[in-house]
Short mmCIF file of the C-alpha atoms (twelve columns), coordinates in Angstrom:
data_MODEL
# 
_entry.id   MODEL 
# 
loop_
_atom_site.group_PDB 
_atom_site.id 
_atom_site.type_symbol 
_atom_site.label_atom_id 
_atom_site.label_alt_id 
_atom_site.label_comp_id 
_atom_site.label_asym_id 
_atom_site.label_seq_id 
_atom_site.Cartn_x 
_atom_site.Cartn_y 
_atom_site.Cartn_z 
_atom_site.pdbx_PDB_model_num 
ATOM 1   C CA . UNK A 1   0.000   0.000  0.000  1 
ATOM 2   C CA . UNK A 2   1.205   3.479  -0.837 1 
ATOM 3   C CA . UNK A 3   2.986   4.995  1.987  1 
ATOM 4   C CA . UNK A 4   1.116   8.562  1.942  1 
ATOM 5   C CA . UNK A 5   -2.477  6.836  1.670  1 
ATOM 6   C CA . UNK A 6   -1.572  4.473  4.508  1 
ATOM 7   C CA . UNK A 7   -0.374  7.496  6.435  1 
ATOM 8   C CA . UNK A 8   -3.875  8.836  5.409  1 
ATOM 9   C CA . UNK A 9   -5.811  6.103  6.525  1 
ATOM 10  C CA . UNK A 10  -4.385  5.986  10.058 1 
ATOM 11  C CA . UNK A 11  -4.812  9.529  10.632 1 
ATOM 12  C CA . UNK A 12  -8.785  9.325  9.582  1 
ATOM 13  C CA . UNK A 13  -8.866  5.988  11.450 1 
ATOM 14  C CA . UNK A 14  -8.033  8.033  14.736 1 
ATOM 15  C CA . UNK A 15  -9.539  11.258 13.412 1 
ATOM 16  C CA . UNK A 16  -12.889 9.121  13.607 1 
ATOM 17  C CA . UNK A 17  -12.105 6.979  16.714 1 
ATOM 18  C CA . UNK A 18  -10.934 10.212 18.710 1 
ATOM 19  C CA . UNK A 19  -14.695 11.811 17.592 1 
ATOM 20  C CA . UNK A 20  -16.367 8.972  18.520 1 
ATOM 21  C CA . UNK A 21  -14.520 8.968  22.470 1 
ATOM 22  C CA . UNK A 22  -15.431 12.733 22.374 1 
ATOM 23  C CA . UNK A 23  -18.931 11.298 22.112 1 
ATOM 24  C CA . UNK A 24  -18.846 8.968  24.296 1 
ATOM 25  C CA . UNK A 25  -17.732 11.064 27.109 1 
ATOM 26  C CA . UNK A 26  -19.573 13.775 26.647 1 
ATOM 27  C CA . UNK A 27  -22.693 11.688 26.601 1 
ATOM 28  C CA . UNK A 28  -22.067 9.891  29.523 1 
ATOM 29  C CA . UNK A 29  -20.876 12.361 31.762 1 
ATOM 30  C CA . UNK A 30  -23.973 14.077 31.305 1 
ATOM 31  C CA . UNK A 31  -26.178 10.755 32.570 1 
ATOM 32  C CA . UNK A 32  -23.642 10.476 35.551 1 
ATOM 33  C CA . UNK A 33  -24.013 13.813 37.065 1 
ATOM 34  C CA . UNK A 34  -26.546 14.240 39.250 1 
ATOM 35  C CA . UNK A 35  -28.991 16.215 37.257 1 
ATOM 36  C CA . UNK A 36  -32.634 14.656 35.891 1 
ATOM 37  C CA . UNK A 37  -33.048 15.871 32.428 1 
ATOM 38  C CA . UNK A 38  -36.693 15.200 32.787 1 
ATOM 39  C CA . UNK A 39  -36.621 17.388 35.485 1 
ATOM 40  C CA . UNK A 40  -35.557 20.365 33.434 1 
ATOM 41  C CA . UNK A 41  -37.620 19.913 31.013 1 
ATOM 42  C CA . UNK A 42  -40.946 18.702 32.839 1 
ATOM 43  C CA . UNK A 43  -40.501 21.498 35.667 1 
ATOM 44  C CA . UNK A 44  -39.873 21.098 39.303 1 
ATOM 45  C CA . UNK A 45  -43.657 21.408 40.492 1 
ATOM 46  C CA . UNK A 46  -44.079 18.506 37.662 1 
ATOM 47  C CA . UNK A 47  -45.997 15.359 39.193 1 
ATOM 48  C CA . UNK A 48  -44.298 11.948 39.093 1 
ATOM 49  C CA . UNK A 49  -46.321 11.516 36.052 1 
ATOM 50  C CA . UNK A 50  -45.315 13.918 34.041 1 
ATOM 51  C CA . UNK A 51  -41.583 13.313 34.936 1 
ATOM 52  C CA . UNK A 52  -42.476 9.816  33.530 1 
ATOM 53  C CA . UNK A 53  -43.714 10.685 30.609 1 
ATOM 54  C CA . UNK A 54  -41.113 12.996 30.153 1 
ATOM 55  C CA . UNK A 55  -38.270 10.292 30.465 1 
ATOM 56  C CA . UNK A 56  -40.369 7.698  27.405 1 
ATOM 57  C CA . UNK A 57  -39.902 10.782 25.197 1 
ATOM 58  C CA . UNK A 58  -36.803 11.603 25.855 1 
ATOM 59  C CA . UNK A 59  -35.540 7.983  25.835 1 
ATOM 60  C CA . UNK A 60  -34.531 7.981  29.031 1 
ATOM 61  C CA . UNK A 61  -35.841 4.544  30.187 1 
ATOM 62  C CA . UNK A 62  -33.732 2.677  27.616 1 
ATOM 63  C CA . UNK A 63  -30.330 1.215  28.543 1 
ATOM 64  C CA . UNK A 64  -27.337 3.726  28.401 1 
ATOM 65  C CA . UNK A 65  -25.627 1.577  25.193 1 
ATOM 66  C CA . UNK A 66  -28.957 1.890  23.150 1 
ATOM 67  C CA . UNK A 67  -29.482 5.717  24.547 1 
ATOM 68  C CA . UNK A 68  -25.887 6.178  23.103 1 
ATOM 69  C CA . UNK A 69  -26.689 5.006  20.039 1 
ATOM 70  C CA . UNK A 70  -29.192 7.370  19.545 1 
ATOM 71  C CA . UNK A 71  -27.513 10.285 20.353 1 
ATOM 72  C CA . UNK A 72  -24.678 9.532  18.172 1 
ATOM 73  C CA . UNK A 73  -27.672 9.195  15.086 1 
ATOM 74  C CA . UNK A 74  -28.573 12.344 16.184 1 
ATOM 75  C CA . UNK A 75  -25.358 14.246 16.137 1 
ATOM 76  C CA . UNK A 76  -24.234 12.544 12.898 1 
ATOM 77  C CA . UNK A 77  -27.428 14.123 11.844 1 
ATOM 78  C CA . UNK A 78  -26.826 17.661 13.196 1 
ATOM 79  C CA . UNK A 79  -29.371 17.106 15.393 1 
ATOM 80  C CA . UNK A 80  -28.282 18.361 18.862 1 
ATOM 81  C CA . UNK A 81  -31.353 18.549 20.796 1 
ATOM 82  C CA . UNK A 82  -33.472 21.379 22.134 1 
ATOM 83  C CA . UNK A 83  -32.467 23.907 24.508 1 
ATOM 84  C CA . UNK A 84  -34.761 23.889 27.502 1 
ATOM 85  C CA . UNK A 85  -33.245 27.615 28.812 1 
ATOM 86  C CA . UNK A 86  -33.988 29.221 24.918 1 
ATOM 87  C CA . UNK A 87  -36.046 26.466 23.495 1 
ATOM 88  C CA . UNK A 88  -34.394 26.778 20.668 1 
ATOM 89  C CA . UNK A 89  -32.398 24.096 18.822 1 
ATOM 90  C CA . UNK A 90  -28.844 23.635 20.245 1 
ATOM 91  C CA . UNK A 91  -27.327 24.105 17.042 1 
ATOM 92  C CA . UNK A 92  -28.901 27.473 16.242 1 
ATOM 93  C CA . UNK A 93  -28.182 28.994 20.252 1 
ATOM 94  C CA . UNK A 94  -24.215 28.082 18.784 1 
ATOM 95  C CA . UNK A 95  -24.373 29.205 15.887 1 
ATOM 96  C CA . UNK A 96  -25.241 32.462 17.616 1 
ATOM 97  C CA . UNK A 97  -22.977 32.326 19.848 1 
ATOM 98  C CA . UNK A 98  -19.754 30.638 18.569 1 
ATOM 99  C CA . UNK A 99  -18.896 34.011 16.870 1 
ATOM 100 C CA . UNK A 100 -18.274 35.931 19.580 1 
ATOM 101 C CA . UNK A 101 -15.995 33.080 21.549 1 
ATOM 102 C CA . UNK A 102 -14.212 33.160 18.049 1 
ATOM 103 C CA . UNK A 103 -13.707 36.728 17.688 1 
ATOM 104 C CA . UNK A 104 -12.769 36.781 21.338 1 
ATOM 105 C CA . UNK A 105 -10.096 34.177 20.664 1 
ATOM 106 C CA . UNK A 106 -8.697  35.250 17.390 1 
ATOM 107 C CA . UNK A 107 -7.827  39.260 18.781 1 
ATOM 108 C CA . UNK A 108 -6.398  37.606 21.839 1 
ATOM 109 C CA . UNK A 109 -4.078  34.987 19.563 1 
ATOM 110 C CA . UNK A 110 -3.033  38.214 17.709 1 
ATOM 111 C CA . UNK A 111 -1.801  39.744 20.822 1 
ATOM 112 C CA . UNK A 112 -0.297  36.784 22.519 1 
ATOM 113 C CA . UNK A 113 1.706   35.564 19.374 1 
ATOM 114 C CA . UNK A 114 2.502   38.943 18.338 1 
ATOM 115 C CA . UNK A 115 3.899   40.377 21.645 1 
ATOM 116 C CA . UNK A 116 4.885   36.738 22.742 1 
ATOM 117 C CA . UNK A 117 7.124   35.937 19.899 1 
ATOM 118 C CA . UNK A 118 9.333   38.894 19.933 1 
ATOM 119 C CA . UNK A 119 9.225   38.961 23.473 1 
ATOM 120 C CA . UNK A 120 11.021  35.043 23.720 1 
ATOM 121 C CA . UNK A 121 13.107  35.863 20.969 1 
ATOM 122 C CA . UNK A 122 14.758  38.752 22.548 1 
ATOM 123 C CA . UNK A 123 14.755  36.724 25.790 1 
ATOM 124 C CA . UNK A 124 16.712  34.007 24.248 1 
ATOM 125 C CA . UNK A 125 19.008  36.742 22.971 1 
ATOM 126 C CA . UNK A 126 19.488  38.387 26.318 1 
ATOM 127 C CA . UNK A 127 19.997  35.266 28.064 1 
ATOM 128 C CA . UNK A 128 20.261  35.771 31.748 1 
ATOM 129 C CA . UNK A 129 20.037  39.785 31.356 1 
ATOM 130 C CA . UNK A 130 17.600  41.825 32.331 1 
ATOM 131 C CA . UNK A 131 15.354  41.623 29.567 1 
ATOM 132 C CA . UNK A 132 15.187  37.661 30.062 1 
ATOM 133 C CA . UNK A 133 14.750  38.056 33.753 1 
ATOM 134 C CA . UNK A 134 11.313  40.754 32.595 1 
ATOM 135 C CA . UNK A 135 9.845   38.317 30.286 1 
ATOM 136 C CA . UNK A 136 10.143  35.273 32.274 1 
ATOM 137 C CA . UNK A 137 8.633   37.314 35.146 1 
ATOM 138 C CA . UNK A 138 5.630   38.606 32.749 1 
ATOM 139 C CA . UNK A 139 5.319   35.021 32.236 1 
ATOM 140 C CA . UNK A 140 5.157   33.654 35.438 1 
ATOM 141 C CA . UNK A 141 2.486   36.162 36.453 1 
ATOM 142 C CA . UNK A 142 0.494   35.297 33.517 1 
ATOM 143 C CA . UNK A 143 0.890   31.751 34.477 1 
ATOM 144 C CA . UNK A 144 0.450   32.626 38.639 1 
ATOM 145 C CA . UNK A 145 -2.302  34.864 38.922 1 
ATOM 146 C CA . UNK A 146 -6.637  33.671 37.706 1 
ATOM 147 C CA . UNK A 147 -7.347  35.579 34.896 1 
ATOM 148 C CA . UNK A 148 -10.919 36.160 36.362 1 
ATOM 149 C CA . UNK A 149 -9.176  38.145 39.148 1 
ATOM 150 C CA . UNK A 150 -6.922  40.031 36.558 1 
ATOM 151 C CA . UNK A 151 -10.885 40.651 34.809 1 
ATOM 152 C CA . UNK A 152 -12.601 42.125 37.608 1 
ATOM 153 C CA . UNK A 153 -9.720  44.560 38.439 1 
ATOM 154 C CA . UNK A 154 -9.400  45.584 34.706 1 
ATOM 155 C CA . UNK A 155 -13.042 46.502 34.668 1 
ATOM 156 C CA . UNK A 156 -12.340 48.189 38.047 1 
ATOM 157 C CA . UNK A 157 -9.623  50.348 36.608 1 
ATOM 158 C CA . UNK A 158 -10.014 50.808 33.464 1 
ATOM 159 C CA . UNK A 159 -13.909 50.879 32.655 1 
ATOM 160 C CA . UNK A 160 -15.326 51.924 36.078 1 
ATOM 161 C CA . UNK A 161 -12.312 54.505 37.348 1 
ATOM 162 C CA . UNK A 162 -10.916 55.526 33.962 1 
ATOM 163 C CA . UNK A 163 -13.171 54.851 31.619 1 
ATOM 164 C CA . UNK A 164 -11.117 53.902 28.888 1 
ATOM 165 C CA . UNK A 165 -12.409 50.964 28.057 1 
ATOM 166 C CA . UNK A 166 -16.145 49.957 27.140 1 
ATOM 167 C CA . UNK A 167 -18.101 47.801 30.019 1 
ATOM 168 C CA . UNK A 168 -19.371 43.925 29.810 1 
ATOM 169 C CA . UNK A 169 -21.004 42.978 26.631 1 
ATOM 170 C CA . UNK A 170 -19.584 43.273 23.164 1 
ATOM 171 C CA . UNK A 171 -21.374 46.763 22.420 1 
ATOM 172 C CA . UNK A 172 -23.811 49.164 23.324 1 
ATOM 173 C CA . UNK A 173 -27.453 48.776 23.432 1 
ATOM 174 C CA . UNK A 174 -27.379 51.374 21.728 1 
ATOM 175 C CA . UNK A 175 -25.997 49.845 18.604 1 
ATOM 176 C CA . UNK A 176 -27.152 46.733 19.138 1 
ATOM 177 C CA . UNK A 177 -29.872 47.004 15.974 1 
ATOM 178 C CA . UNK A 178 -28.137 49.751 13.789 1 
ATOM 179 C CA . UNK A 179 -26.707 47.143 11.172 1 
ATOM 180 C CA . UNK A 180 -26.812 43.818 9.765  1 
ATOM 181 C CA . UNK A 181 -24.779 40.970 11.379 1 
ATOM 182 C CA . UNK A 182 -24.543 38.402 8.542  1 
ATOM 183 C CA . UNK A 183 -21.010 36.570 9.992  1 
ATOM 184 C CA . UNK A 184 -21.785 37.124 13.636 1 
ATOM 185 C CA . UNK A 185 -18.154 38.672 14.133 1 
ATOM 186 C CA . UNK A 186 -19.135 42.589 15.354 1 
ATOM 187 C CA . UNK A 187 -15.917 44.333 14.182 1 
ATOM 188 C CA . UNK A 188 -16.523 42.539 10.981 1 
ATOM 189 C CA . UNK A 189 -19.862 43.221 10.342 1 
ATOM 190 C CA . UNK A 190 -19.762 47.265 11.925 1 
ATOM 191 C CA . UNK A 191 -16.792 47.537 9.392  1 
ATOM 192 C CA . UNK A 192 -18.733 46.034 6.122  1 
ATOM 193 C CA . UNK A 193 -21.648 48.221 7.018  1 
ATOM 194 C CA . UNK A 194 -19.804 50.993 7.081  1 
ATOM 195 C CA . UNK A 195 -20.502 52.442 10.650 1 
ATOM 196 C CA . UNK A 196 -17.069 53.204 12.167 1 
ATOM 197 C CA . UNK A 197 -18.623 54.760 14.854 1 
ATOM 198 C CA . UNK A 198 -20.065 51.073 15.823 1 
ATOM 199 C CA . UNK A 199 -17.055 49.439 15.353 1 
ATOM 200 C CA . UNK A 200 -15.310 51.774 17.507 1 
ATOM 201 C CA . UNK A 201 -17.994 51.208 20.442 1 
ATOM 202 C CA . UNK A 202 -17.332 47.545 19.503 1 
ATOM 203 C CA . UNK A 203 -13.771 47.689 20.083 1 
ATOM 204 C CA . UNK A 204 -13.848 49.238 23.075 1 
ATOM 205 C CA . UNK A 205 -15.709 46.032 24.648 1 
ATOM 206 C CA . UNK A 206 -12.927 44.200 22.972 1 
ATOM 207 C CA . UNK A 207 -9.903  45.571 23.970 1 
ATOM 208 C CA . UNK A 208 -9.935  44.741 27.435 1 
ATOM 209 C CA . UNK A 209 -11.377 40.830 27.597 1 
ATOM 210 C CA . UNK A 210 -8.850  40.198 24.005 1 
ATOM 211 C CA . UNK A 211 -6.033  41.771 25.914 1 
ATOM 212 C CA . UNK A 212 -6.452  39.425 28.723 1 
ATOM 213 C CA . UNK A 213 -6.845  36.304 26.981 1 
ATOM 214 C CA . UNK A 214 -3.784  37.466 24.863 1 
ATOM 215 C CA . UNK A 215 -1.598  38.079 28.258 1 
ATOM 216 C CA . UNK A 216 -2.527  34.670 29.298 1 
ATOM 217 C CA . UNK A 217 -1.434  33.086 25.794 1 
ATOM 218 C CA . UNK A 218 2.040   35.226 25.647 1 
ATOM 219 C CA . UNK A 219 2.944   33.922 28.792 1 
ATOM 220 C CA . UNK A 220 2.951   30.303 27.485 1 
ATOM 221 C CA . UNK A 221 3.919   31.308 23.881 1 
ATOM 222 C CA . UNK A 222 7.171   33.878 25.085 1 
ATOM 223 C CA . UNK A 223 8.455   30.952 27.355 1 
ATOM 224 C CA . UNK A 224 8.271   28.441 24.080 1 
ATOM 225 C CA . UNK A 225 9.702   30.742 21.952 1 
ATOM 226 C CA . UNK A 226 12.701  31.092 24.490 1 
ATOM 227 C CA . UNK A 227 13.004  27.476 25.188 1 
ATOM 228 C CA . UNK A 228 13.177  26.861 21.254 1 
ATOM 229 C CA . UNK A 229 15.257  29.804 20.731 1 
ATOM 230 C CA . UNK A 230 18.061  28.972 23.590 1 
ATOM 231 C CA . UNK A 231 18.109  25.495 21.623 1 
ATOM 232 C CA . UNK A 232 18.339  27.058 17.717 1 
ATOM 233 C CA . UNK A 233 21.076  29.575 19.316 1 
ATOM 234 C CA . UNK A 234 23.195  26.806 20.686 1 
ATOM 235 C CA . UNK A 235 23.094  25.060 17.606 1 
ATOM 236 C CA . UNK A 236 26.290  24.013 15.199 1 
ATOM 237 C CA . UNK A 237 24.899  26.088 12.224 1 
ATOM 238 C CA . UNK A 238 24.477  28.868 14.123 1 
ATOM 239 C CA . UNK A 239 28.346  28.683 15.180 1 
ATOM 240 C CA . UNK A 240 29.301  27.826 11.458 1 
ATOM 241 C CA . UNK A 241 27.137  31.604 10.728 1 
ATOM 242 C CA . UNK A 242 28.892  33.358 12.861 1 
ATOM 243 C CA . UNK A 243 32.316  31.872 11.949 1 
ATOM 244 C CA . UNK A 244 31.452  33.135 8.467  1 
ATOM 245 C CA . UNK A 245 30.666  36.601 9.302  1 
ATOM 246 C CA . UNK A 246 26.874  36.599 9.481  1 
ATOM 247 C CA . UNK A 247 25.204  39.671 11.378 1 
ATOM 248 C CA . UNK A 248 23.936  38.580 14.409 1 
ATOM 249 C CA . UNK A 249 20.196  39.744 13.676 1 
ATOM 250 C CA . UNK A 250 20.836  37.645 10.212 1 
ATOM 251 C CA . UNK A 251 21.478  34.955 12.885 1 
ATOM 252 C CA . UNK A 252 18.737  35.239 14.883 1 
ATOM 253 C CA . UNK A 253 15.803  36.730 12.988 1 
ATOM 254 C CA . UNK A 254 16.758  34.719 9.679  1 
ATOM 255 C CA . UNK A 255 18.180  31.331 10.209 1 
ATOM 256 C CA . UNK A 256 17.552  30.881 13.981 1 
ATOM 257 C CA . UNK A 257 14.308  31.976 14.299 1 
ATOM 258 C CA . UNK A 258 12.981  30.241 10.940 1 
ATOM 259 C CA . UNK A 259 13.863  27.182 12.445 1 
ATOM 260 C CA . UNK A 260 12.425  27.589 15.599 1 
ATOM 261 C CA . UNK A 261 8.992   28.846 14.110 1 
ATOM 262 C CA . UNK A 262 8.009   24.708 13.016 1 
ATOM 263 C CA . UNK A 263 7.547   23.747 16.606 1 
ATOM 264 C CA . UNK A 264 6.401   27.042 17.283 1 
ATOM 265 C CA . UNK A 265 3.303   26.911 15.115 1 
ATOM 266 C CA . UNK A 266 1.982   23.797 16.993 1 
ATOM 267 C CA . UNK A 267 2.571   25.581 20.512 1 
ATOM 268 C CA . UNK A 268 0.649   28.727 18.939 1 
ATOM 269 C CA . UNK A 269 -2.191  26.736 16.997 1 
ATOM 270 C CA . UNK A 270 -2.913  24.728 20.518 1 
ATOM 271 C CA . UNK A 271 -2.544  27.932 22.524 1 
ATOM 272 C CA . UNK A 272 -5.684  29.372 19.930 1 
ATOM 273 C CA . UNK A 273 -7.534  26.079 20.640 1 
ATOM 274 C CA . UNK A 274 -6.940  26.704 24.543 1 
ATOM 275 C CA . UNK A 275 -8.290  30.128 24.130 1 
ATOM 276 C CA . UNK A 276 -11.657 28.886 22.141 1 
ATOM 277 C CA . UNK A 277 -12.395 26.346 24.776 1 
ATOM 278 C CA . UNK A 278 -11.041 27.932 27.826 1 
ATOM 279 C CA . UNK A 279 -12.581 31.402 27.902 1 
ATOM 280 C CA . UNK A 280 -15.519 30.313 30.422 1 
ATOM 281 C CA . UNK A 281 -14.190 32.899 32.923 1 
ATOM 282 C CA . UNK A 282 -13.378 35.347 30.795 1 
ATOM 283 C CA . UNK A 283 -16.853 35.726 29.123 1 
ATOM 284 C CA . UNK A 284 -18.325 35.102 32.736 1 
ATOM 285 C CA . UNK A 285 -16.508 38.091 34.114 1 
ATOM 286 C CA . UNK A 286 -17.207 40.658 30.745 1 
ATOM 287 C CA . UNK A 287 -20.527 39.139 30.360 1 
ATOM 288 C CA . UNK A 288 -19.213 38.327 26.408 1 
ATOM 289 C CA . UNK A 289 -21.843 36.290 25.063 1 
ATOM 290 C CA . UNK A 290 -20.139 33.375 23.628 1 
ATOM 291 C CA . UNK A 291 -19.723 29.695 23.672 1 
ATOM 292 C CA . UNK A 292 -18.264 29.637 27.300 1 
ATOM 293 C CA . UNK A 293 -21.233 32.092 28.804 1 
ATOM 294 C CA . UNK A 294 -23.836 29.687 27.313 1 
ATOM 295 C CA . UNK A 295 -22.220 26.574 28.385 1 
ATOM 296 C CA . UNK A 296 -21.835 28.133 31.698 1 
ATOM 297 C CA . UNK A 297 -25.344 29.283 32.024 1 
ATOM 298 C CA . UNK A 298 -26.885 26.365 30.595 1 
ATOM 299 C CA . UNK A 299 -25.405 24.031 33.183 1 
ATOM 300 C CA . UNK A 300 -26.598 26.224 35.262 1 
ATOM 301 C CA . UNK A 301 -30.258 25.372 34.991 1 
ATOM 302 C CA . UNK A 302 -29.543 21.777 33.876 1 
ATOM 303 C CA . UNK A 303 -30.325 22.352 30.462 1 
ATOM 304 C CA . UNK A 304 -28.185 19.271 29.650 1 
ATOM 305 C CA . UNK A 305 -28.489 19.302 25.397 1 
ATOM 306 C CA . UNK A 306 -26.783 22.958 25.653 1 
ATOM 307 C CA . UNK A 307 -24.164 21.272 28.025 1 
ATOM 308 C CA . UNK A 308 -23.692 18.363 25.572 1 
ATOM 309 C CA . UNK A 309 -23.946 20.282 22.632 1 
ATOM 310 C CA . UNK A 310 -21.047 23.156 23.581 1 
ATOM 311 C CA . UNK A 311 -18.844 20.564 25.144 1 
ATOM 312 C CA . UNK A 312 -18.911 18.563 21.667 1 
ATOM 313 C CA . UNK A 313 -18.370 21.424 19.893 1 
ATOM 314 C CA . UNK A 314 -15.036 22.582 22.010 1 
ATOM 315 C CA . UNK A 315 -14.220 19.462 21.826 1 
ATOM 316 C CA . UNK A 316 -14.560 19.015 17.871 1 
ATOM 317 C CA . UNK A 317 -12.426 22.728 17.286 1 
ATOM 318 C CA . UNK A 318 -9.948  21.741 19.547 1 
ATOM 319 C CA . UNK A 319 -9.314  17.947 17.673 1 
ATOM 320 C CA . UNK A 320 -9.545  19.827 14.100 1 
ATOM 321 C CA . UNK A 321 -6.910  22.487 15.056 1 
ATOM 322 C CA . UNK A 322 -4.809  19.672 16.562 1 
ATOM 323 C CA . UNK A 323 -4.938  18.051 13.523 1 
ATOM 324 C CA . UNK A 324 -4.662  20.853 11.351 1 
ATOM 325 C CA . UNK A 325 -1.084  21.911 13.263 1 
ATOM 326 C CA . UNK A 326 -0.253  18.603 13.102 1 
ATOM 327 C CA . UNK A 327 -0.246  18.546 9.275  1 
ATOM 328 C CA . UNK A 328 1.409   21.845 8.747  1 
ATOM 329 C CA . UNK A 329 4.257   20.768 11.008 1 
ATOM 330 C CA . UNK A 330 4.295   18.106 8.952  1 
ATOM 331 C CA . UNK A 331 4.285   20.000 5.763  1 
ATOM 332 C CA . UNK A 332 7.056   22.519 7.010  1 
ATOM 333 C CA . UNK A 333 9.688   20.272 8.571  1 
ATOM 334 C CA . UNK A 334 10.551  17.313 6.216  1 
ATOM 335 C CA . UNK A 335 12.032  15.403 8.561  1 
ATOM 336 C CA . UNK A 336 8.758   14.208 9.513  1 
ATOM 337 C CA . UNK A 337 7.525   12.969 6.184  1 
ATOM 338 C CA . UNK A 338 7.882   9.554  6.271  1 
ATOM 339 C CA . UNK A 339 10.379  8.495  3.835  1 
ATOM 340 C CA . UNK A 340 9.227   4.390  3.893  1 
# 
């Protein structure tokens, strides 16, 4: 069998089994915990009747393998239940609100790779000076301190003492119904419609939560870069460069840096999937109405298809961006293409 199709195969083989333990867990977990699903539905002044009937039409009464089954019919389907808190369909509450968890995540990758690079780079560079001893501190802070903490004293400062900043939500009321939101991204959609002056409002909800989230991601992604760039620096090529005359920002920037930036793109694609799935607090605290605020306020009041459905969702972004780094560093470093 052809090596690259073999290659292929495995990788959809796991692709597919990985999906399929994402189901599983996610579906059990929810029968474990102690919450009644016919409960939330039915109502707790609901007579033991009702909460019966209830359970036959939900399925409930069937054993868990069969009960798996059809949930994974449905999902393969698209079909991720009804929310009990919006009674709307799962899939339509996150398609609402996936947007703004992505547009969260994305400005705060920006920051975090953008600042963090550099940052590690110059680290590296500075090894054991000052500047190292500043960006392994910013680190460890990032690393030390919640981020919900580091929230509520932003909005403290900044939006309630200052005012620099715009509150909790992702804009005004005010704007709220001024324009069309076709991608569900608000700087986006403010800029295609042409009203600045709502996607300046916008950004000012932005700044603060994106800033956050991108402080938490250069602390991880700044210590990488270091780690990888103490390792290029120390390197036999880079000895041969210098032996030859090379500038030392020819050195670093061109040759050491390039090399570095293969591992570097998995720690910064993973760090993006952390963000998607792990801004619960962050959208708790600003009151951003994303994935992680419905999750949040769904399990809240049991509503266990919005649980299900968010958590399998995460879960799904975070496989497909593992993947996807997976391939590129396998696209960008040849010494990973298998050579059977």
């Amino acid at each position: 069998m052809n090596p690259r199709l073999s290659s292929l195969a495995r990788g959809a083989l796991a692709l597919a089994l990985t999906c399929l333990g994402l189901l599983a867990v996610t579906f059990f977990i929810g029968r474990v915990i102690p919450v009644d699903p016919a409960l939330a539905v039915a109502g707790e002044r609901a007579s033991e009747a009702q909460l019966q009937r209830a359970r036959l039409a939900m399925g409930l009464d069937r054993p868990l393998p069969l009960q798996f089954a059809r949930y994974v019919s449905q999902v393969l389907h698209g079909d991720l239940g009804v929310s009990v808190l919006t009674t709307n369909p799962v899939t339509e509450d996150i398609a609402r609100t996936f947007p703004a968890t992505l547009e969260l995540a994305t400005c705060g990758i920006l920051l975090g790779a953008g600042l963090g690079i550099p940052l590690g780079v110059w680290a590296a560079v500075r090894r054991a000076g000052l500047v190292d001893h500043a960006v392994r501190l910013i680190g460890l802070v990032g690393y030390s301190v919640p981020i919900f903490w580091l929230g509520l004293m932003g909005l403290l400062l900044f939006y309630a003492r200052l005012g620099w900043v715009g509150g909790p939500g992702r804009i005004d009321v005010a704007y709220l119904y001024e324009f069309a939101r076709p991608t569900g991204l608000m700087l986006l959609d403010a800029a295609l419609a042409g009203r600045w002056d709502a996607f300046a409002n916008a950004l000012s909800h932005l700044v603060l939560p994106a800033s956050l989230l991108g402080y938490f991601s250069l602390a991880y992604i700044s210590r990488m870069t270091r780690s990888f760039m103490l390792g290029e620096l120390a390197s036999e090529y880079v000895v041969a460069a210098r032996a030859k005359g090379l500038s030392e920002a020819r050195i670093v920037w061109r040759h050491a840096l390039r090399n570095a930036l293969v591992p570097l793109l998995t720690v910064v694609v993973l760090s993006y999937a952390g963000l998607l799935e792990g801004s619960v607090l962050t959208e708790t605290v600003f009151g951003w109405p994303g994935l992680g605020l419905y999750i949040t306020n769904a399990l809240q009041n049991a509503d266990m298809n919005a649980v299900l459905g968010g958590t399998l969702v995460v879960g799904s972004v975070f496989i497909a961006l593992n993947l996807a780094s997976d391939m590129l560093y396998r696209l960008l470093d040849p010494r990973t293409k298998d050579t059977r």
